[in-house]
C-alpha positions in Angstrom: 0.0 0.0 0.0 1.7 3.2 -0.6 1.9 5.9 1.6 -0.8 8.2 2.6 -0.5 12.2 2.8 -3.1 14.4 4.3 -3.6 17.5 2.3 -4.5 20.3 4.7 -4.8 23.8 1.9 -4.1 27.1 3.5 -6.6 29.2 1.9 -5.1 32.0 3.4 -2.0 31.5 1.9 -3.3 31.2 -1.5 -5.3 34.4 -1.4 -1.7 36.0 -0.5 -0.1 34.7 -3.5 -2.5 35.7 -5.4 -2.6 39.4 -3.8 1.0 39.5 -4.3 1.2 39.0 -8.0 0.0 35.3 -8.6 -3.2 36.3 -9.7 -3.3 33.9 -12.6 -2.5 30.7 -10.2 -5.9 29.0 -11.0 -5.5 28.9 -14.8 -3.3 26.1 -14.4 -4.1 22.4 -15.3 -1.1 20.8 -14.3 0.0 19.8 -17.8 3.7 20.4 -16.6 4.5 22.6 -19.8 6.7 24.9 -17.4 9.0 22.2 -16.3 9.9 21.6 -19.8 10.6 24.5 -21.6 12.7 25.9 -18.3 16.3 26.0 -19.1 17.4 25.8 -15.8 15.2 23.3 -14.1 17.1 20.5 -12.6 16.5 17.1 -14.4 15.4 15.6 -10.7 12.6 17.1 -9.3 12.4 19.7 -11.9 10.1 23.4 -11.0 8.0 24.9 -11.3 5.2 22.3 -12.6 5.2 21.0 -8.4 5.3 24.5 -7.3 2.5 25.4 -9.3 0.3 22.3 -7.6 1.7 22.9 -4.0 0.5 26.6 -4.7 -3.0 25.9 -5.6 -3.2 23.9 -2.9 -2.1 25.7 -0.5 0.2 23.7 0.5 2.5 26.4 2.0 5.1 24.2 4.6 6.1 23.1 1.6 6.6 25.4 -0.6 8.3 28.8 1.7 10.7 26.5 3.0 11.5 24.8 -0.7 14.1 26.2 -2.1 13.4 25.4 -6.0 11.4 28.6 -5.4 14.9 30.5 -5.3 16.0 28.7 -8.1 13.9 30.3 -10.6 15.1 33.5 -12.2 11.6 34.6 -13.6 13.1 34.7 -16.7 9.2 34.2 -18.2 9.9 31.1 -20.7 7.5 29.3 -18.3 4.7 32.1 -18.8 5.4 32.6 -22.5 4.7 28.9 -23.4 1.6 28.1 -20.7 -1.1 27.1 -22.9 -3.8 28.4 -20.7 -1.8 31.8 -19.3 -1.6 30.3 -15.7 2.1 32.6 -15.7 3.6 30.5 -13.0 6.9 32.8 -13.0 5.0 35.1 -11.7 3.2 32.9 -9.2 6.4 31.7 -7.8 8.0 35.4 -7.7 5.0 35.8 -5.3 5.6 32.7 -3.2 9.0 34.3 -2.9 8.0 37.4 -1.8 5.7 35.4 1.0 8.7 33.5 1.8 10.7 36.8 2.6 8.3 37.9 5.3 7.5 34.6 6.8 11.2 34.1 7.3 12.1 37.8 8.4 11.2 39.2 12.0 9.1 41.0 13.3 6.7 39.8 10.6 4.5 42.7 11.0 7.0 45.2 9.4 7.7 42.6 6.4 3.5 43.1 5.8 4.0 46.7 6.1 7.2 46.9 3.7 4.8 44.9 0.8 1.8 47.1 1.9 2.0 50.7 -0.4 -0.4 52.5 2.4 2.8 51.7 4.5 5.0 53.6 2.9 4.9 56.7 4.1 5.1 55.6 7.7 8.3 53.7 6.4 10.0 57.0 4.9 8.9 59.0 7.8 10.8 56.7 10.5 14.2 57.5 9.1 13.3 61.0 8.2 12.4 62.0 11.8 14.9 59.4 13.5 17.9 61.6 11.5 16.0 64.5 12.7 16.1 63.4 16.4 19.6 62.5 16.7 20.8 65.5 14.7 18.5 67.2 17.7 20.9 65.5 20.4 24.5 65.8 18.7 23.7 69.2 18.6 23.0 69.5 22.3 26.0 68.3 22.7 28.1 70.7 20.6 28.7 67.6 17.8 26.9 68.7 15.2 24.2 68.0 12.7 21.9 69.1 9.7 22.0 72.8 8.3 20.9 73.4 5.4 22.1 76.6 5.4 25.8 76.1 5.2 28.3 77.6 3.0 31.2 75.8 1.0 32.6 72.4 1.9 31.5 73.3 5.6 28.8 71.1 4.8 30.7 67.9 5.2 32.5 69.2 8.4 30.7 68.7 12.3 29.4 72.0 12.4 26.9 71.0 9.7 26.4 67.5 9.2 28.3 65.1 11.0 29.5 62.3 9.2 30.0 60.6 12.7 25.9 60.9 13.5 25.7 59.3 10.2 27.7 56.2 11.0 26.4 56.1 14.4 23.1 56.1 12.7 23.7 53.8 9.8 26.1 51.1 11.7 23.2 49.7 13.9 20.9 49.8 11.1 23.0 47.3 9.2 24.0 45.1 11.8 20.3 44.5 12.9 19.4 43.7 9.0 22.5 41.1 9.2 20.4 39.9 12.2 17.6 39.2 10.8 18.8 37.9 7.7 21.3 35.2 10.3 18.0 34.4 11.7 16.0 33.8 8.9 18.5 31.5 7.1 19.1 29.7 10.0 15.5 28.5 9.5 15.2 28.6 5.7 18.3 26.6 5.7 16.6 23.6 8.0 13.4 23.9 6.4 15.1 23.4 2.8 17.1 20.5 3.8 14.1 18.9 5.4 12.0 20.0 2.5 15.3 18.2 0.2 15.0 14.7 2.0 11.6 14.7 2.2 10.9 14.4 -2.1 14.2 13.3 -2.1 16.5 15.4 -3.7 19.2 14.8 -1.3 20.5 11.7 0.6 22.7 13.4 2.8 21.1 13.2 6.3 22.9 16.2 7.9 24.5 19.4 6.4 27.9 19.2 6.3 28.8 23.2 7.0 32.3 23.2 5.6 31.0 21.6 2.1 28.1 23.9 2.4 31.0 26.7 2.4 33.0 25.1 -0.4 29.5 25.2 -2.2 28.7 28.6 -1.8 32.6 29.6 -2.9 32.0 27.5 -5.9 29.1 29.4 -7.6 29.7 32.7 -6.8 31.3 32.8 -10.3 28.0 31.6 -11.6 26.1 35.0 -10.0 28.6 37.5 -11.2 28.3 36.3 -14.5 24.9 35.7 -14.7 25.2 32.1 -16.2 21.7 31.6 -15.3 20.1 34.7 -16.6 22.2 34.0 -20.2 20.7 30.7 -20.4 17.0 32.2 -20.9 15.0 32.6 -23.5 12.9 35.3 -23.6 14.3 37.6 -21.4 17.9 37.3 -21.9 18.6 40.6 -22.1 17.4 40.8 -18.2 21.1 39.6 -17.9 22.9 43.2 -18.6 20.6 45.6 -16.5 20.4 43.0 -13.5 24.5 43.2 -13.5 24.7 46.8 -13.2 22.3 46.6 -10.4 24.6 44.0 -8.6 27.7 45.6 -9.6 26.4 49.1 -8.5 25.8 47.4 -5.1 28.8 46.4 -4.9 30.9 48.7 -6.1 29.0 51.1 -3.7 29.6 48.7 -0.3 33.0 49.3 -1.7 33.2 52.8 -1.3 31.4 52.4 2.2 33.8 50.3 3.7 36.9 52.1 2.3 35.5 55.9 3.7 34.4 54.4 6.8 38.1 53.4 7.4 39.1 56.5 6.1 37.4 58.0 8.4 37.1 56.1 11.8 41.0 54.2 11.0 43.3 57.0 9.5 41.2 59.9 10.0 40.7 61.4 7.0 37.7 63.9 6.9 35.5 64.3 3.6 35.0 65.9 1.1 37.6 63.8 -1.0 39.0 64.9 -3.9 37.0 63.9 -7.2 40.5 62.2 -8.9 40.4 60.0 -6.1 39.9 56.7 -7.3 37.7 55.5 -4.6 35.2 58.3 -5.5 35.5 57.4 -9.5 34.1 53.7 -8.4 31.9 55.2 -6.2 30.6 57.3 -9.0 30.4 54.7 -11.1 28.0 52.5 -9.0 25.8 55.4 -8.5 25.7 56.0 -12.5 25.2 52.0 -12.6 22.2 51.7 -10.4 20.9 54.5 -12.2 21.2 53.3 -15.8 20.0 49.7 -14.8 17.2 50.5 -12.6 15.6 52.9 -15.6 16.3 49.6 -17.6 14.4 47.4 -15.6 11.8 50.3 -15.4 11.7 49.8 -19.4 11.4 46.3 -19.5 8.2 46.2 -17.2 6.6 49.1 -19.1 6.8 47.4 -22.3 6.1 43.9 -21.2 2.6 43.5 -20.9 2.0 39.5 -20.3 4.4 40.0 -17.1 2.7 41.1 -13.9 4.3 44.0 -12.1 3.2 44.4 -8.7 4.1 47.2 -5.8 7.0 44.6 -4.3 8.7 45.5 -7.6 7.7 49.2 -7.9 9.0 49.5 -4.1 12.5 47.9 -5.2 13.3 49.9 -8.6 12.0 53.0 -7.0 14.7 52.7 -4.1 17.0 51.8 -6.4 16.6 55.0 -8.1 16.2 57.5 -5.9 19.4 55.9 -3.8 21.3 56.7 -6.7 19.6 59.7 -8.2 20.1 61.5 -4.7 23.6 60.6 -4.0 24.4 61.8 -7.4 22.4 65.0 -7.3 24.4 65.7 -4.0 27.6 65.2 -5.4 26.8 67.6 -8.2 24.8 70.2 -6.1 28.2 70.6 -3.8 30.2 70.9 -7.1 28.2 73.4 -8.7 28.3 75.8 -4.9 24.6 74.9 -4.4 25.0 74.3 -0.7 22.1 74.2 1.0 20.1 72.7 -1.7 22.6 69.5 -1.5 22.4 69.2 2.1 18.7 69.3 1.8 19.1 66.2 -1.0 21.6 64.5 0.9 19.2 64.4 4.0 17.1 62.6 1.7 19.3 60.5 0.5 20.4 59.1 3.8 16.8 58.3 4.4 16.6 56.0 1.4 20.0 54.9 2.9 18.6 53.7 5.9 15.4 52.3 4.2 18.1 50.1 2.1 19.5 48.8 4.9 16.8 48.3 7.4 14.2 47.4 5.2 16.5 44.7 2.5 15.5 41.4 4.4 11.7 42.4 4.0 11.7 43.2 0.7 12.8 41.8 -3.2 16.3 42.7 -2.7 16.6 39.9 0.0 16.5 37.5 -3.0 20.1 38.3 -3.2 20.7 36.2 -0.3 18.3 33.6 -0.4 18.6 32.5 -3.8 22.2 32.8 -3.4 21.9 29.6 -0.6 19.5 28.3 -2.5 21.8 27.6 -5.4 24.6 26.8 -3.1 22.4 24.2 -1.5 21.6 22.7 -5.0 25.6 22.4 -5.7 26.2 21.4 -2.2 23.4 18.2 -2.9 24.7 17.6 -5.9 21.3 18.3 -7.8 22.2 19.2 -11.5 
């Protein structure tokens, strides 16, 4: 007799999908079309075809904790050849974005970072915590926000203090790395129980150090793209998606190398614009810039893929991050003071929003697709 499962649907949970871009879920018939025209679904256990089932079910233990769902790159050649428009990259870009804020704490803000009635109560917590502490380093003779100041004075304590910045920003960061450690600490369980239980691994415990050597071994495969490039209808997604990353990256760069500037050797801002740390720094500012209007673009013009305010949320951060840091540096160039400090306030609050609000939103796909794919090469899953 073979083994019995109880199926106990989540209706809940479906009607979240479906509020959060899967609105198409019930149009499919199971006829598995998805899992053969994927590029990149693994020959055992392929995706999204069970996704798709274990959606409309309901089914959600076993789907936020799966991490096939990671594995997709939405790259829409699943969507394009549905027969009956079901769209299931799409559905699973939802279950993805459910995944986030079941596995990020408090839950509460992840619903109120996918919420657009949120928002504003979102901006206005940086915006008036910046305020505050300004309020208090100025009581204190330390200095904070004028935006009346004249000349390069606007970089130096009297006006803005880059220490209130850091002292501001540091915590911020360290509490999203919290969360994320948290949240991967269960996602990581939950995937390997998810693994043995349809059998896609046979290994009864993860082994941490060739979990490691797994996760070394495809970063080459995310800076590249491999996966993007091996698409069919959106392979072009490949180019905009780099400069996105790159930008990132080229930007925690820059971070890291002025914070030690400044709290290692002491060396007070503004730097000088042939400084070859500002030239990258610039450049990941112009990058985000060019690739979020990109990926702006592409959703404008692509009708059969559903765009929902996760996304909006992401690419508008993405471009008023770099639009403001920009605007400041060129503001202070061309002796227009107090109008940069008033856009570098700004920026500072999207600043904040990146950081405290990343493990809540689409942009913590960078980290949990990244172990996702690790965990496929650590399993041995081709």
């Amino acid at each position: 007799m073979s083994d019995s499962y109880l199926v106990e649907p989540d209706v809940g949970f479906i009607n979240e999908v479906i509020k959060l871009g899967g609105e198409d879920l019930k149009k499919c018939y199971q006829c598995a079309t998805c899992s053969v025209v994927c590029p990149i679904s693994p020959d055992t256990k392929p995706f999204p075809r069970k996704e798709m089932i274990a959606t409309s079910w309901g089914l959600k233990d076993r789907l936020v904790g799966n991490g096939d769902i990671w594995l997709c790159h939405n790259c829409g050649d699943c969507s394009t050849y549905c027969p009956r428009g079901a769209k299931p990259g799409d559905v699973l870009a939802a279950v993805r974005a459910y995944a986030v804020t079941e596995y990020a704490v408090p839950k509460k803000l992840g619903k109120m970072v996918n919420d657009p009635k949120s928002l504003p109560i979102l901006l206005a917590i940086p915006a008036v915590l910046i305020l505050v502490a300004g309020f208090i380093f100025n009581l204190f003779g330390l200095g904070w926000l004028n935006f009346s100041p004249t000349g390069d004075e606007l970089w130096q304590a009297d006006y803005f203090s880059n220490y209130l910045v850091d002292i501001i920003m540091i915590p911020t960061f360290l509490a999203a790395v919290a969360v994320f450690a948290l949240g991967l600490k269960r996602f990581i369980a939950d995937m390997h129980a998810n693994a043995l239980l349809e059998g896609k691994t046979n290994k009864e415990k993860i082994d941490p150090a060739g979990f490691i050597q797994a996760l070394i071994k495809i970063i080459p495969t995310i800076l590249k793209h491999n996966r993007f490039s091996e698409c069919g209808e959106n392979k072009e997604r490949a180019t905009s998606h780099m400069m996105v990353l790159y930008g990132f990256i080229g930007l925690f760069i820059v971070t890291n190398c002025f914070f030690i500037a400044e709290w290692v050797l002491h060396i007070e801002g503004p730097y000088s614009q042939i400084n070859p740390v500002k030239w990258l720094g610039n450049a990941g500012g112009i990058a985000l810039l060019i690739g979020g209007g990109l990926m702006i673009a592409k959703r404008l013009n692509q009708k059969d893929q559903v765009t929902s305010y996760k996304d909006w949320y992401l690419l508008g951060l993405v471009l008023l991050l770099s639009g403001t840091g920009l605007l400041t540096e060129m503001l202070r160039l061309g002796h227009l003071y107090g109008l940069s400090a008033f856009i570098y306030y700004l920026h500072l609050i999207f600043v904040w929003a990146l950081f405290a609000y990343t493990p809540y939103s689409k942009l913590a796909h960078l980290v949990y697709r990244t172990v996702a794919m690790a965990y496929q090469e650590y399993s041995g899953r081709k």
